[in-house]
C-alpha positions as CSV (number, residue, x, y, z in Angstrom):
1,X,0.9,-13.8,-14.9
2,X,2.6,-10.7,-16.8
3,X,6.2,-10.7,-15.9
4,X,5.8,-6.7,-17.0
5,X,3.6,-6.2,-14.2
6,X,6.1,-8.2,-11.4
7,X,8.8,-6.2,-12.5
8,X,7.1,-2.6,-12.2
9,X,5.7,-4.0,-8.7
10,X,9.0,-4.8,-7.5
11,X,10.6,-1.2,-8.7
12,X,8.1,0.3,-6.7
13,X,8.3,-2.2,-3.2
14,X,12.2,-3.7,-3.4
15,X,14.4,-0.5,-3.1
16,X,12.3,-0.2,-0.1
17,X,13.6,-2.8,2.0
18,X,17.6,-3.2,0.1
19,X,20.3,-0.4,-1.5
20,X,21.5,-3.3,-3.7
21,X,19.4,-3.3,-6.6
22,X,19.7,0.5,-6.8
23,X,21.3,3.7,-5.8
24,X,20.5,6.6,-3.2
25,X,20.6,10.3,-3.7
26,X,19.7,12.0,-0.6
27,X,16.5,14.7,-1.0
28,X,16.9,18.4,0.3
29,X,14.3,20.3,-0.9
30,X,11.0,19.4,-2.2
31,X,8.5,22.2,-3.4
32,X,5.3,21.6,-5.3
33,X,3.0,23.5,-8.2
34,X,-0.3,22.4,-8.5
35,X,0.6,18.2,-9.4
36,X,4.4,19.0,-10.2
37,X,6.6,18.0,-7.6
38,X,10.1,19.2,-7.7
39,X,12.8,17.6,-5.8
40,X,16.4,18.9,-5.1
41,X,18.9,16.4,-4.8
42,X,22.0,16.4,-2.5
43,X,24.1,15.5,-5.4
44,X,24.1,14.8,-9.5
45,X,21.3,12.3,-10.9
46,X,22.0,9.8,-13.8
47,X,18.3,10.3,-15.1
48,X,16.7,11.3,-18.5
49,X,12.9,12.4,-19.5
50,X,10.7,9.8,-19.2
51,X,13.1,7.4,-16.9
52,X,11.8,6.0,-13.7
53,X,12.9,6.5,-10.2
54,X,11.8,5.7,-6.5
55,X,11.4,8.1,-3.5
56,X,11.3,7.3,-0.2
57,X,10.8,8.2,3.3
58,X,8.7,11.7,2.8
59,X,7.1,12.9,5.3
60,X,3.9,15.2,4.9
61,X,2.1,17.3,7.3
62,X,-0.4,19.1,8.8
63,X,-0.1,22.7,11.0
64,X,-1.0,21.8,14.5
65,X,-2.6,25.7,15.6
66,X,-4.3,24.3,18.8
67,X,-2.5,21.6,21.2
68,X,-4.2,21.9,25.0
69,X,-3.9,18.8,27.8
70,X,-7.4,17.2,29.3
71,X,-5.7,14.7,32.0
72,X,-3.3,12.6,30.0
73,X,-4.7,13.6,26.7
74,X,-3.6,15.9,24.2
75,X,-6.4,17.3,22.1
76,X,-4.7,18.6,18.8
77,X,-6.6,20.4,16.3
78,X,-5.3,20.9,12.5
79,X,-5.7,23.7,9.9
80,X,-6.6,21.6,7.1
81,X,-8.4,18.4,6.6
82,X,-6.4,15.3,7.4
83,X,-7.5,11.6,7.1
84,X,-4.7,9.6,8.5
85,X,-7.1,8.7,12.0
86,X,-8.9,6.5,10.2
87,X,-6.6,4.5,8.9
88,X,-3.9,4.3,12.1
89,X,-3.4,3.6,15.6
90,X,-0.9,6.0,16.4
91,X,0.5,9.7,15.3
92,X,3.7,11.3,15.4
93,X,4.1,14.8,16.4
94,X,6.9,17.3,15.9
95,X,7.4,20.8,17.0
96,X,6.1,21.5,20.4
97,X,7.9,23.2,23.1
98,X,7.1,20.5,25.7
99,X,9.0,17.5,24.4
100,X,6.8,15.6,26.6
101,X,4.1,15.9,23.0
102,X,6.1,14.9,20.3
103,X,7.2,11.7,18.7
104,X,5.2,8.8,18.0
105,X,2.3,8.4,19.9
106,X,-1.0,6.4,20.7
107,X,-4.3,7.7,19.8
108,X,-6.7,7.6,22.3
109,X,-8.9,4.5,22.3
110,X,-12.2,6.8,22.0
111,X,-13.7,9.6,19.8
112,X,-15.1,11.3,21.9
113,X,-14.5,13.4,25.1
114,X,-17.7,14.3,27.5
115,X,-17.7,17.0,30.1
116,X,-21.3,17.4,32.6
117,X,-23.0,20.4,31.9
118,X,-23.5,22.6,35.4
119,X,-25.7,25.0,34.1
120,X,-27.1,27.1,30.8
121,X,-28.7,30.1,30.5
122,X,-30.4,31.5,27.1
123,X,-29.4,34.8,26.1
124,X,-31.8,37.7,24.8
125,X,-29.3,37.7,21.9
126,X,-30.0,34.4,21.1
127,X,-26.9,33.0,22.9
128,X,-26.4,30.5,25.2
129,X,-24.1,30.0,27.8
130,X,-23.0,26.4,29.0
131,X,-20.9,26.1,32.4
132,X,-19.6,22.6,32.7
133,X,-18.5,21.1,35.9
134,X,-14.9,20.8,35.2
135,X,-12.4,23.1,33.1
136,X,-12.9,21.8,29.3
137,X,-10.3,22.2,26.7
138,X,-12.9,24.1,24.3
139,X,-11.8,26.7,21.6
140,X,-13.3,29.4,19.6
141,X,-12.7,27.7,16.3
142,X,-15.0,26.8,12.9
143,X,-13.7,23.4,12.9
144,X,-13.7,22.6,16.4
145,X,-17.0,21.3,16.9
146,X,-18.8,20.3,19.8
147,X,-22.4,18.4,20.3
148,X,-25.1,20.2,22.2
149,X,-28.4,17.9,21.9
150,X,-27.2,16.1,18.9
151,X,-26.8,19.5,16.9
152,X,-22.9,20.4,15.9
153,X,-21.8,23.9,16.6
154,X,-19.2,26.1,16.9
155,X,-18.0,27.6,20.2
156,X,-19.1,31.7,19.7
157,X,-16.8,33.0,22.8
158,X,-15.0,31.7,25.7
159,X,-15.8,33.7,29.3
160,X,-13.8,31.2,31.4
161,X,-12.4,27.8,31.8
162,X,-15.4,26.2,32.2
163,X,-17.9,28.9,30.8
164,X,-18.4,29.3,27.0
165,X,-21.7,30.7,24.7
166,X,-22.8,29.2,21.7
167,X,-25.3,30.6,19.0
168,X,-29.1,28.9,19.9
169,X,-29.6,28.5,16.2
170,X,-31.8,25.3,16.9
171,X,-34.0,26.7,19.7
172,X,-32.9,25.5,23.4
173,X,-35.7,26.8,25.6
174,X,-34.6,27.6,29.2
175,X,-36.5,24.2,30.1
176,X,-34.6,22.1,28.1
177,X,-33.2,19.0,29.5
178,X,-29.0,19.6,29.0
179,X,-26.9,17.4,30.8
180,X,-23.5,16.7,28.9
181,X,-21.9,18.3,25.8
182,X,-19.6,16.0,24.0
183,X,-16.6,17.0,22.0
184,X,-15.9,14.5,19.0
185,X,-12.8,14.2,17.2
186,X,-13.1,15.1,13.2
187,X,-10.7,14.8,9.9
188,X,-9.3,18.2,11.6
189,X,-9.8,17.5,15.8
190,X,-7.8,14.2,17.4
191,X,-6.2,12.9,20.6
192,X,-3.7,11.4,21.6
193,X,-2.3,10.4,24.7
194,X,1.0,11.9,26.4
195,X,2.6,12.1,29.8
196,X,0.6,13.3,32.8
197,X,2.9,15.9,33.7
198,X,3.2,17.8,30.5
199,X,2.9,21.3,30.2
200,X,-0.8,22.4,29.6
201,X,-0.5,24.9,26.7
202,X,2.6,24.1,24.9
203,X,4.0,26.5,22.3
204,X,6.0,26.2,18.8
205,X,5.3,25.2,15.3
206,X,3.7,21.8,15.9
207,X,3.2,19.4,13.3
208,X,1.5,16.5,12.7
209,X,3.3,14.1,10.7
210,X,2.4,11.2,8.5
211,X,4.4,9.2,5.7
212,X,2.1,7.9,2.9
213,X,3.3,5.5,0.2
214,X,1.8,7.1,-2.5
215,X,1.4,11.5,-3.1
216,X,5.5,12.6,-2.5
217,X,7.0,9.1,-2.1
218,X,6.3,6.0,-4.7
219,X,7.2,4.9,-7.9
220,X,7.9,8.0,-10.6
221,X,8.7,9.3,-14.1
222,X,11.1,11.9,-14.6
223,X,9.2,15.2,-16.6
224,X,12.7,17.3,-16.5
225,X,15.1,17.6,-14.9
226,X,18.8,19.3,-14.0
227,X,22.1,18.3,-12.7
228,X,20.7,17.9,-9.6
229,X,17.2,18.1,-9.6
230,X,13.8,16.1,-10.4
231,X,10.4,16.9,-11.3
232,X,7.4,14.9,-11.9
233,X,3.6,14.7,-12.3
234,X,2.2,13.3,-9.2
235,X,-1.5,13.1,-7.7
236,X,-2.7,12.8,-4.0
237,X,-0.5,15.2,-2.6
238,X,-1.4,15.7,1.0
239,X,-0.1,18.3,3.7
240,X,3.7,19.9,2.7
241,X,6.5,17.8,2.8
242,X,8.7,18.2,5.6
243,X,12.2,18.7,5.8
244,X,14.0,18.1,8.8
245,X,18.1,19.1,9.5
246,X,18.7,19.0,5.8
247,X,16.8,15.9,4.9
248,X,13.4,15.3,3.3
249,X,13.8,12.0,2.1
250,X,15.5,9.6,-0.1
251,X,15.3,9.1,-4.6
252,X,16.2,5.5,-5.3
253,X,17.9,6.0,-9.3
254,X,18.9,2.9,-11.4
255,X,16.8,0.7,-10.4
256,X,18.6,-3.0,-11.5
257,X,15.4,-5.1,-11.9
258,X,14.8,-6.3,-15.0
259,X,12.2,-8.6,-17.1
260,X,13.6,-11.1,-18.9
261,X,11.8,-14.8,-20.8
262,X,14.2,-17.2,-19.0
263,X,17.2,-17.5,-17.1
264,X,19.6,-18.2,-19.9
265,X,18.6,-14.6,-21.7
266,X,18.9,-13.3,-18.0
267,X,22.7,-14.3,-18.0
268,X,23.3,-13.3,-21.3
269,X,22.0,-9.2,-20.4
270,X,23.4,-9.6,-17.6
271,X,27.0,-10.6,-18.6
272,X,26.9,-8.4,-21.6
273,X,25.9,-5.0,-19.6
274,X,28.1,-4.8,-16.7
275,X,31.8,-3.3,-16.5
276,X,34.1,-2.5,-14.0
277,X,32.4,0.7,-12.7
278,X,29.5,-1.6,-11.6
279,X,30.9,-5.1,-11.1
280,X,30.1,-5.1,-7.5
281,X,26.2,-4.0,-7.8
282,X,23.3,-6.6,-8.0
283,X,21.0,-7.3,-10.5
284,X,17.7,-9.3,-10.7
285,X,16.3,-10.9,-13.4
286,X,12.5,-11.8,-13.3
287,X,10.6,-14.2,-15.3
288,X,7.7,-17.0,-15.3
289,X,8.2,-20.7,-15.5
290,X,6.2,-23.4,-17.4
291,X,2.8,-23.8,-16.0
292,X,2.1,-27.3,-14.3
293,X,-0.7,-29.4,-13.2
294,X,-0.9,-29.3,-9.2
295,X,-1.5,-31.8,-6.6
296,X,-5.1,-31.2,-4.7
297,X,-3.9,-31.1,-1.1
298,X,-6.2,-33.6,0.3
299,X,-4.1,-36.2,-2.3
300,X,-6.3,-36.1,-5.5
301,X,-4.5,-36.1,-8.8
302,X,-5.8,-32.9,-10.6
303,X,-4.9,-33.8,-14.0
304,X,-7.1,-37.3,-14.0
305,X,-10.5,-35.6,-12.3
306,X,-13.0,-36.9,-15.5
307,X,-14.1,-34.0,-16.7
308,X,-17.1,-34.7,-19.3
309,X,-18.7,-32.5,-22.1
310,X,-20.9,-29.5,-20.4
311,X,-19.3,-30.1,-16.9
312,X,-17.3,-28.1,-14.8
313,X,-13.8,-28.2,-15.7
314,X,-11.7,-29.1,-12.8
315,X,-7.5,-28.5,-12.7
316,X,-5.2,-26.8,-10.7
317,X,-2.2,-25.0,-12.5
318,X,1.1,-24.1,-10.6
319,X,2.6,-21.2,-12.3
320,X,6.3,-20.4,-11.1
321,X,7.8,-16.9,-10.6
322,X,11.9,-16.4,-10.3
323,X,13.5,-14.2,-9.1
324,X,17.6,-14.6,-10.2
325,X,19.9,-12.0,-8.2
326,X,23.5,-11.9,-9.7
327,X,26.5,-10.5,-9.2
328,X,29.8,-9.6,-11.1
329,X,32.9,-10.4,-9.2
330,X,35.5,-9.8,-11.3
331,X,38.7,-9.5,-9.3
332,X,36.9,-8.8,-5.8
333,X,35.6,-12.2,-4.6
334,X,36.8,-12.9,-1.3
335,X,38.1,-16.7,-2.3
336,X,37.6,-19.4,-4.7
337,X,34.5,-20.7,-2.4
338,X,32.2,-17.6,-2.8
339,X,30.8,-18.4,0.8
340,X,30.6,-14.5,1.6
341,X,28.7,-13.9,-1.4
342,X,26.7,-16.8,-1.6
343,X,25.7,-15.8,2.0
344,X,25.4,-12.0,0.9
345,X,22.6,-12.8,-2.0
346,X,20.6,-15.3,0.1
347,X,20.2,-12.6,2.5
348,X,18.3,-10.5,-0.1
349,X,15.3,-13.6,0.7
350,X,14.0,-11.1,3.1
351,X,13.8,-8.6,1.0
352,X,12.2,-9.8,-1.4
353,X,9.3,-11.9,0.9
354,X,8.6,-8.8,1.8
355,X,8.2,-7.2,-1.6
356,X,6.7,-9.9,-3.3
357,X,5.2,-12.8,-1.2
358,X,1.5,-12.7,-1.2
359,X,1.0,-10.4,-4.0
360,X,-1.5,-11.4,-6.3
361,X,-0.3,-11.9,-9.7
362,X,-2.8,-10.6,-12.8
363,X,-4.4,-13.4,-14.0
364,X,-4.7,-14.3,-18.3
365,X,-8.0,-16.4,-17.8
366,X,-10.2,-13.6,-17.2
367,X,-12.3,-12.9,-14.4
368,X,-10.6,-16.4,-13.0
369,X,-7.4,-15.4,-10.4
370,X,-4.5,-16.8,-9.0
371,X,-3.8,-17.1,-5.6
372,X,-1.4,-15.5,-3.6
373,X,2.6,-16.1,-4.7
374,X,4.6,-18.0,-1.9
375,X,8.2,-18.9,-1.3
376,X,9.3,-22.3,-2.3
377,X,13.0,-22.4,-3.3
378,X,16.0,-20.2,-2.2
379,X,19.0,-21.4,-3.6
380,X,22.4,-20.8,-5.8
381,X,21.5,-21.4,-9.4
382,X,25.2,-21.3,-10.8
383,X,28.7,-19.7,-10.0
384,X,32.3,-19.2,-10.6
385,X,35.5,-16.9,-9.7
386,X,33.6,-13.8,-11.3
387,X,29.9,-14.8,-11.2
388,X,27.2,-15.8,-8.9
389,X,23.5,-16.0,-9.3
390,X,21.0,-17.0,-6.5
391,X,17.2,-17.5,-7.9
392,X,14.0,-17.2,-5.4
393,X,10.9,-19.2,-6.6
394,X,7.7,-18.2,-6.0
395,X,4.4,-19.9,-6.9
396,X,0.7,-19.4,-7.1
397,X,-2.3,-21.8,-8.1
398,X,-5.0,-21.1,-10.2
399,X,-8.0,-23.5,-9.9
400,X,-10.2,-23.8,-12.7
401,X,-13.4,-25.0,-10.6
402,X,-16.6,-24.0,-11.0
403,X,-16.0,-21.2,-13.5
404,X,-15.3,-22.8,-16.7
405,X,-17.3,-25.4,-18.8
406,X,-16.2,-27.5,-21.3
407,X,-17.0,-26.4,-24.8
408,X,-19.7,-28.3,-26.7
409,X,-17.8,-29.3,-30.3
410,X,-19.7,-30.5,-33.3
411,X,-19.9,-34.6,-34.2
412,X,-19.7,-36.2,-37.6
413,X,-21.8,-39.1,-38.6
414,X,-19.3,-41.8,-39.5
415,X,-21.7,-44.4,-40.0
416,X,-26.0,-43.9,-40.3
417,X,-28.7,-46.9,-39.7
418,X,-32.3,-46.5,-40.5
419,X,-34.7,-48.9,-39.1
420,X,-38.3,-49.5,-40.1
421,X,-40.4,-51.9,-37.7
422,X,-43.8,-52.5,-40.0
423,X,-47.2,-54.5,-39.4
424,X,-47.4,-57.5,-41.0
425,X,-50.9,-57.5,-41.7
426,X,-51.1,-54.2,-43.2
427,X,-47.3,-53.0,-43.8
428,X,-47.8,-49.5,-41.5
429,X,-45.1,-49.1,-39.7
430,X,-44.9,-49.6,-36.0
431,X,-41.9,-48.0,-35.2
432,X,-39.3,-46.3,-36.8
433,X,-35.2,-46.3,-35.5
434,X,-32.2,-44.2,-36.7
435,X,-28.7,-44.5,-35.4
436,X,-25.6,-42.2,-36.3
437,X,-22.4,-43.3,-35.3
């Protein structure tokens, strides 16, 4: 398990979830060229070239320039390619004059809408025109596609509400059987559900939003910088960010997490580093424990499975993870006890479950892996008037089963008998014995 690894998977998950192992700077402004992203703080940074930081909470999206209502539906169509429909049950939606279509929403449960086909006719221009029995929501649009007889098109014009021509590129006849056109929805073309009573054509800038842990937000390295600005080289970036009342998002600086080789070294940094501008601020310490010989769950004794030359090696190893928050006092601890910060730090168990527990550690045996790490001990580890730490231990199990065979190693001949068994007769021998011990 590479302790390196923990620690740069914590910076990235942690300030997520608590402020205490770092500090917030508000995000303004956030402007892009080509991969550089350029964020504008609400106030001064602390960071150099080459430091790392966090950024939260940034929202991309997507121009919503078609938003009509089929019954309770809302069928949205984007100007550019999105891909978040795959991957979600709902959407959230911003922008629109009826009120009744934003926020977060459902998708609806199926991908496709179907409307009866009336009547066609096939054009001397090569046209056809489709009246279906009810008012459809179709627009003239490259992107909105519908399915006519398995064949994706493009709606050519509109004539009315339920009357619309098509190019007859693939050849209907005027005797072709044409019962139902189908509208799908597409990586630009979704729906969503929304009141019945909402407006049927609402107006505005309309948005589709979506917040993605990776592009704009995640785990960064300062290229430049000013007083109060950030910019990096980041991939992925998908939609614009969006900036709402003043607010895009939120840069975590100083992150406080921190590999270390044990917990005495930990307490040593720690001690050594803080002063009274930052006495009240939490740290974490991370580092690995001694690896041990596990229990098999059923009862078995790992360690005394025989394991013979050639064979299967069979063992289970428990390798320890802890995590040791701490926190300088100095003069502000509320009494002698340390109950409120006892209390305080133990609450950071959440935090870090969710960071941490079942993440998969790298594993140093090659293509063999550990398991999943899991919580085992939340505790104090040691305190006084100015000091408290608390340490979280995690483990995972490795099981060498199956994988790896004990190595053949070469013998020496200690001691070396030869035999001959002759005929008494004629002295051939009869048989012939050598022994090597």
């Amino acid at each position: 398990m590479k302790t390196e690894k923990i620690v740069h998977h914590l910076k990235a998950v942690l300030p997520k979830y608590t402020d205490d192992f770092s500090d917030s700077i508000n995000i303004t402004n956030v402007t892009t060229n080509g991969n550089n992203i350029t964020y504008t703080l609400s106030a001064n940074h602390h960071l150099q070239n080459n430091d790392t930081f966090l950024v939260c909470d940034i929202k991309n999206y997507y121009n919503i320039i078609s938003l009509k209502k089929y019954n309770n539906i809302a069928i949205a169509l984007t100007d550019s390619a999105h891909n978040i429909i795959k991957t979600q049950s709902k959407v959230e939606i911003a922008g629109a004059s009826d009120v009744k279509y934003n926020g977060i929403k459902d998708l609806y449960s199926l991908s496709s809408l179907t409307f009866k086909v009336s009547s066609f006719i096939v054009n001397n221009n090569d046209t056809i025109t489709i009246t279906t029995t009810e008012n459809n929501p179709f627009i003239v649009n490259q992107n909105y596609k519908i399915n006519v007889n398995n064949n994706f098109v493009s709606v050519k014009s509109i004539v009315n509400s339920t009357t619309f021509t098509i190019d007859n590129f693939f050849g209907i006849a005027s005797d072709t059987k044409l019962t139902e056109v189908i509208l799908p929805a597409s990586n630009h073309l979704f729906f969503y559900i929304i009141d019945q009573t909402a407006n049927d054509n609402p107006t505005g800038s309309i948005k589709l939003l979506e917040k993605r842990n990776y592009g704009y937000n995640g785990y960064k390295l300062v290229a430049s910088h000013t007083h109060n600005t950030i910019t990096c080289v980041a991939s992925n970036l998908y939609g614009q960010p969006y900036i709402a009342n003043n607010l895009a998002g939120i840069l975590k600086e100083n992150i406080r997490i921190i590999g270390v080789s044990d917990y005495e070294r930990a307490k040593e940094i720690f001690l050594g580093g803080v002063d009274a501008t930052n006495q009240a601020k939490s740290w974490l310490f991370v580092y690995t424990l001694a690896r041990m010989a596990g229990k098999d769950p059923n009862g078995k004794t790992d360690i005394n499975v025989e394991n013979f030359l050639g064979t299967n090696l069979s063992v289970k190893l428990i390798q320890g993870l802890e995590l040791c928050a701490m926190i300088n006092l100095g003069e502000s601890a509320s009494s002698i006890g340390l109950a409120y910060e006892k209390d305080k730090v133990s609450d950071y168990l959440v935090a870090i479950c969710k960071s941490i527990a079942g993440y998969i550690p790298d594993s140093p045996f090659g293509n063999v892996g550990y398991h999943k790490l899991t919580p085992i001990v939340d505790q104090i580890k040691e305190s006084e008037k100015s000091f408290y730490s608390h340490v979280f231990l995690f483990e995972t199990a490795i099981d060498f089963t199956n994988d790896l065979e004990i190595a053949e190693y070469d013998t020496t001949a200690l001691t070396n008998i030869a035999f001959d068994l002759k005929d008494a007769n004629n002295s051939n021998t009869m048989f012939n014995l050598n022994l090597s011990f």
